[in-house]
C-alpha positions, -999 to 999 in steps of 0.1 A, spaced: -216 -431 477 -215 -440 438 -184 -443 424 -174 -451 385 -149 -480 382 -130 -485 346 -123 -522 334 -91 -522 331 -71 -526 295 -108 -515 280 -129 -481 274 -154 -493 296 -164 -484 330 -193 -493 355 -213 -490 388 -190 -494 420 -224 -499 437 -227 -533 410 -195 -544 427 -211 -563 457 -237 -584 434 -207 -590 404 -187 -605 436 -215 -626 447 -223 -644 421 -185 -653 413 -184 -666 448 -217 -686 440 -201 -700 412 -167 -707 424 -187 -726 451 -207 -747 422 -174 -755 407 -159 -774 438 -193 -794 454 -213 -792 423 -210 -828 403 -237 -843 377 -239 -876 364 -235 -877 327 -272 -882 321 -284 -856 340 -254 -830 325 -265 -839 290 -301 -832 298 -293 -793 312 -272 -790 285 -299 -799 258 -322 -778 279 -295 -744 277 -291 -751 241 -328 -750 230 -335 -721 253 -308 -702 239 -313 -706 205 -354 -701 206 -344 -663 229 -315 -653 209 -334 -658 173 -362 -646 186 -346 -616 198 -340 -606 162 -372 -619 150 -371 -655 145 -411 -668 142 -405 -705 154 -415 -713 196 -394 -732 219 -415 -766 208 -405 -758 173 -367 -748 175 -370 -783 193 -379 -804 165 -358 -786 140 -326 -791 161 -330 -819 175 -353 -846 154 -338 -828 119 -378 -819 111 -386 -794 85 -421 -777 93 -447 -772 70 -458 -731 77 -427 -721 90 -400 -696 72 -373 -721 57 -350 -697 67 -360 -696 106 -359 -730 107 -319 -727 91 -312 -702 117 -324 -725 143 -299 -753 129 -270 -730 120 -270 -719 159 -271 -748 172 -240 -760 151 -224 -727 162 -230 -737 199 -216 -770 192 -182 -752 179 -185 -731 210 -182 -762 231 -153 -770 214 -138 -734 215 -146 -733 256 -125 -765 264 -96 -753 253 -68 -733 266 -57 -709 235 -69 -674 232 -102 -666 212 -92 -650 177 -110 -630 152 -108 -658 132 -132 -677 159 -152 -648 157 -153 -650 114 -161 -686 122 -188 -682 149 -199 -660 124 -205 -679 94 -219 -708 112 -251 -686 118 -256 -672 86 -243 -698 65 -268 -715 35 -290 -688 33 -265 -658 31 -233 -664 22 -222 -642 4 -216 -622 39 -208 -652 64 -175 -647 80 -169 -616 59 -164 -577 75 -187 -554 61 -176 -536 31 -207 -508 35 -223 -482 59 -247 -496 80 -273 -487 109 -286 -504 134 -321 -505 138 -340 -483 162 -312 -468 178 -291 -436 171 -263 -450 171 -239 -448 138 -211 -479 134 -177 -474 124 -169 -468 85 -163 -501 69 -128 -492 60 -121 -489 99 -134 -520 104 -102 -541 98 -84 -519 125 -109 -519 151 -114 -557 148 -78 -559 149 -76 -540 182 -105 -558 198 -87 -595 190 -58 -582 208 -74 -574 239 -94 -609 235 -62 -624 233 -52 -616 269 -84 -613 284 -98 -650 273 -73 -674 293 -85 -674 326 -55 -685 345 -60 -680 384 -89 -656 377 -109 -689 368 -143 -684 385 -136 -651 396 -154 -617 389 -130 -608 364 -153 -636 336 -185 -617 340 -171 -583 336 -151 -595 302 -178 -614 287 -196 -581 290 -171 -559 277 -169 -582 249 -204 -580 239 -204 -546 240 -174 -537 225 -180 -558 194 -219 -544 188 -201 -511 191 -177 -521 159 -207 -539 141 -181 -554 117 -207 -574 101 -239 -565 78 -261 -586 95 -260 -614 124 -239 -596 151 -263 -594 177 -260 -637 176 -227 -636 176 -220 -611 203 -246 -629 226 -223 -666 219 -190 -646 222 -205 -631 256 -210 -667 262 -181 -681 254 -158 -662 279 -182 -670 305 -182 -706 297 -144 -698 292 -142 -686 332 -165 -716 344 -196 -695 345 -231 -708 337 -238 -687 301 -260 -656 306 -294 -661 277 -313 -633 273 -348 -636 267 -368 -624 238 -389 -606 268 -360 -586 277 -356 -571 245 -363 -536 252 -339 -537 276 -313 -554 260 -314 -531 235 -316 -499 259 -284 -510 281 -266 -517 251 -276 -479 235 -264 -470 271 -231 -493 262 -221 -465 234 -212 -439 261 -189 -468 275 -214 -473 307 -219 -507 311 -240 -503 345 -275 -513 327 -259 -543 308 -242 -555 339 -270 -556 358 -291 -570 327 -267 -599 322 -260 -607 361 -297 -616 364 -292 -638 334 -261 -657 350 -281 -662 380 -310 -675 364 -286 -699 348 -273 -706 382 -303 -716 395 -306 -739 373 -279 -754 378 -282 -757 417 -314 -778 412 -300 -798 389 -272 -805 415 -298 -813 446 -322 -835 418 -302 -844 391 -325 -824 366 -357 -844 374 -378 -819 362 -354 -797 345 -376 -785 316 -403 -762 332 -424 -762 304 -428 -795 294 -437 -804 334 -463 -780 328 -478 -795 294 -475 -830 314 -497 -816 341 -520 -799 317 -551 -822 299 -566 -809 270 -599 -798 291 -580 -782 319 -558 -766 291 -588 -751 271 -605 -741 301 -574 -719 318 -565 -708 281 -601 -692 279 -601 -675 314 -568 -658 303 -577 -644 273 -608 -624 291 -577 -614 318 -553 -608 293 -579 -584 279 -585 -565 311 -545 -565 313 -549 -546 286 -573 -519 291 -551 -510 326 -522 -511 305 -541 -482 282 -554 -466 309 -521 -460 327 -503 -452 295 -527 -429 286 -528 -411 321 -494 -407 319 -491 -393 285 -517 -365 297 -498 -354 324 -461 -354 308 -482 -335 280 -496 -310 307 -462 -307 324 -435 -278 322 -402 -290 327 -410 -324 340 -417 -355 322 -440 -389 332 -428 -417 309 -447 -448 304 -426 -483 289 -444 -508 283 -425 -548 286 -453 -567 263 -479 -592 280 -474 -623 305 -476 -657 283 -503 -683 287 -478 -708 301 -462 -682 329 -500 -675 338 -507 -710 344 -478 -713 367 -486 -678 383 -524 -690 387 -509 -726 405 -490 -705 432 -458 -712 415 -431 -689 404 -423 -674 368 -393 -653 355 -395 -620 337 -428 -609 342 -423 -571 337 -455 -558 325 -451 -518 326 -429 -493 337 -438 -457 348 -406 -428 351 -414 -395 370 -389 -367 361 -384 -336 375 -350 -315 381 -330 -340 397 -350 -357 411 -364 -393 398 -390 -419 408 -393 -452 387 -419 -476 392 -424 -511 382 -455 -533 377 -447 -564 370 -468 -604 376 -467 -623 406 -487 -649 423 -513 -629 441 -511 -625 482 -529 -646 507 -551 -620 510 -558 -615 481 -561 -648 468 -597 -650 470 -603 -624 447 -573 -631 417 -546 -657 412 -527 -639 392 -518 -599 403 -498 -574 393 -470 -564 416 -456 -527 427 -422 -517 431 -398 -491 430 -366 -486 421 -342 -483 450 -310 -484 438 -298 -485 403 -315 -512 384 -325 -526 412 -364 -525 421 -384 -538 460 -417 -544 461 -435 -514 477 -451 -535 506 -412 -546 514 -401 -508 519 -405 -490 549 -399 -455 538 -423 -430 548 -429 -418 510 -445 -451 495 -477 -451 473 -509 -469 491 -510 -497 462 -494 -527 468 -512 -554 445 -534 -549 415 -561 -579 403 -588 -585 379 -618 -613 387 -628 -624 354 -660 -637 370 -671 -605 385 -655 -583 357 -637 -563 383 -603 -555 398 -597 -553 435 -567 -534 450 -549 -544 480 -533 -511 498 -509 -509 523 -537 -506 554 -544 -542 547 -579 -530 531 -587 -545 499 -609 -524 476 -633 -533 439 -623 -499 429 -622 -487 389 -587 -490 368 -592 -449 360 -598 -444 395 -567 -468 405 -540 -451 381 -550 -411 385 -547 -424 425 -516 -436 419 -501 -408 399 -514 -382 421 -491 -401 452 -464 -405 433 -460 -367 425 -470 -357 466 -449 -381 479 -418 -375 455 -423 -338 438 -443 -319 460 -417 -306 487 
């Protein structure tokens, strides 16, 4: 049974149901804390690998042009690039100064202050606006693509004021070092401080380092999210103005454990091969490289023409529908480098591709297609498929072939043979079928609604 838990000392409440995973992954890391040890090489190396993946995904997040190989040689060779935005490229150094100052601030045992905060603050935008680093708003603002309306500048002052009280106690761990208590407040810090917006522009960086600061703060690996979770970043934290924090939780606790991860092969291997995509480029020759990179641009086509196909199946029949509703969100496409490692049989993170949302009374179905390494039995036909799954329990989603329910759709895997110019199906009576994508998503639909709607 669902419950609503309030954080205490905040306006904030959550999931209880979230309460199990929050708990595990404090244990997990109060477990890293007392066996896990790195030399200093091998610390230094994860740390340089957290601070370029950070600042590529949180620029990019609000817009930032330069890749992961770029934000590289800006930050740490000093380069300036020829075709590249001279301010990206000062964005990219002015976080990673700010990260550096975040170090300092996380090693210490004195409450964080809005003055950190004006600090953190005009460390990202300093150089190329400063006539608003460090400074509270003075004007109305909006905040793009969402209805939500900020404070009036002249209540910033206050509501800042109010905000660095409560990050005054919550911000020295004490005995709750390692605990639950760090996730929760590195949350409600991020959210409460978007909600304020005190500054004109830059606060989605700073309320991503602050987030990462407590955690830091409380011993936690810090939580990045990537510029392919954007959409829903953005929808948990338009959720987050209601004061539910359920989607952001469970946005950032995959983020921490990502993190995690990391850090619990960097303990068994000392970071041998720490930088994924660099192993990959080391792998790669030219030839091999040209020759994958051409086979995935005729499969990222066919991606999408199913991706049309389903949304435009689904806009028909929300269009044809009285009092229900069949939503369609789409997540972007899979990178060349995550279908490489896909293709090799190895895993990739965040690989949503599309999302479809059935709606009727009270009742709800949400279903997720997202990449995957294909199946053994399916691996003659595709490397690459795209996964089903369902959501289960809030913002949590199992692969169809993994439920046992009696009400679960026939398709389990979805591929396309670039060689034959055809996708093949693989259902859940083992049969595997060279069936058409229109054929494939009105099948689908048509389940969905039987198995969920119909009674």
């Amino acid at each position: 049974m669902s419950e609503i838990i309030n954080i205490e000392g905040t306006p904030y409440l959550f999931d209880s149901r979230q309460l199990e995973t929050i708990k595990s992954i404090a244990h997990r890391v109060a477990q890293m804390r007392q066996v896990g040890t790195l030399n200093p090489a091998a610390l230094a190396m994860i740390r340089r690998y957290f601070k370029i993946k950070n600042i590529y995904h949180s620029n990019a997040i609000e817009g930032n042009t330069l890749n992961v190989g770029e934000t590289r040689q800006v930050v740490e060779l000093g380069l300036t690039l020829t075709g590249k935005p001279l301010k990206d490229q000062a964005e990219a150094k002015n976080l990673s100064e700010a990260l550096d100052f975040l170090e300092e601030l996380a090693t210490n045992d004195l409450p964080i202050t809005e003055r950190d905060i004006r600090q953190i603050h005009y460390l990202i935008l300093k150089g190329f606006q400063d006539e608003e680093a460090g400074k509270y708003r003075a004007i109305k603002v909006g905040v793009s693509g969402s209805s939500y309306i900020p404070p009036l500048p002249e209540s910033v002052p206050a509501q800042m004021e109010e905000f660095g009280k409560w990050l005054n106690r919550a911000t020295i761990p004490g005995d709750e070092f390692a605990s639950q208590a760090g996730l929760l407040r590195a949350v409600v810090a991020h959210a409460w401080f978007v909600y304020i917006h005190p500054f004109i522009d830059g606060n989605g960086r700073t309320a991503r380092l602050l987030m990462n600061l407590i955690l830091m703060r409380f011993g936690y690996p810090v939580a990045i999210i990537a510029k392919e979770d954007r959409l829903r970043y953005y929808d948990a934290l338009e959720i987050s103005q209601t004061s539910d924090l359920s989607p952001f939780i469970g946005l950032v606790a995959e983020c921490i454990l990502e993190s995690l991860e990391e850090y619990e092969r960097a303990v068994e291997r000392q970071l041998a091969d720490a930088e994924w995509a660099r192993s990959i480029a080391d792998r790669l020759t030219e030839r091999a490289r040209t020759t994958k990179q051409n086979e995935y641009e005729v499969w990222k086509s066919a991606m999408d023409l199913l991706k049309s196909y389903f949304r435009q199946t689904a806009s028909l029949v929300d269009d044809a529908a009285s009092g229900a509703r069949v939503l369609f969100t789409d997540f972007g496409n899979l990178e060349f480098e995550k279908y490489y490692s896909l293709s090799q049989g190895e895993s990739a993170k965040r690989t949503w591709f599309l999302r479809i949302d059935f709606l009727s009374g009270n009742r709800t179905a949400r279903y997720l297609f997202f990449f995957g390494a294909s199946s053994y039995a399916l691996r003659p036909h595709c490397d690459v498929v795209l996964h089903v799954a369902r959501e289960e329990r809030p913002y949590s989603y199992d692969r169809l072939e993994l439920i046992t329910a009696p009400n679960v759709p026939r398709l389990l895997e979805l591929g396309y043979k670039a060689s034959e110019e055809s996708f093949y199906a693989r259902y859940r009576s083992g049969s595997i079928q060279k069936d058409g994508i229109e054929q494939i998503c009105r099948q689908f639909i048509e389940e969905v609604v039987k198995m969920h709607f119909s009674q």
